[in-house]
N, C-alpha and C positions, 0 to 999 in steps of 0.2 A: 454505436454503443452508448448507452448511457454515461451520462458525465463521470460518475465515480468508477466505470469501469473503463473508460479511457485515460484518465488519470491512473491507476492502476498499473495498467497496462506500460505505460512510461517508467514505471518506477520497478515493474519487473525486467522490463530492455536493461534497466541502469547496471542489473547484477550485484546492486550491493545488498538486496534482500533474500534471506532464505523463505519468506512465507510471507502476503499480502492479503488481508482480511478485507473487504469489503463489506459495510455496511451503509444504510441508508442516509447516514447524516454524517459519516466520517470512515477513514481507510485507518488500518494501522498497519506497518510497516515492521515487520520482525528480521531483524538482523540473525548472522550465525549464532555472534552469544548473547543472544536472547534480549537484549537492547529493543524498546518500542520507538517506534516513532508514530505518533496520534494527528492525522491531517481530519479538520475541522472543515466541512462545509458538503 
C-alpha cells in the first residue's frame, strides 16, 4: 500500500479513531468527540 495508507491503517488497528482521512500530503485522524489530529508528511 501506499505510504499514507499504511500509516493509516495503523492508526485505525489503534481503535482510538472513529474516522481517518487520507490525503495526499497528510492523514487526519478524528476521534469520537470530534477532536483532529493532523499527521504531516
Amino acid at each position: 500500500m501506499p505510504g499514507g495508507m499504511e500509516r493509516a491503517r495503523s492508526l485505525a488497528a489503534s481503535g482510538r479513531y472513529a474516522a481517518i482521512e487520507v490525503f495526499s500530503d497528510r492523514l487526519v485522524a478524528i476521534a469520537d468527540d470530534g477532536t483532529t489530529s493532523v499527521s504531516m508528511g
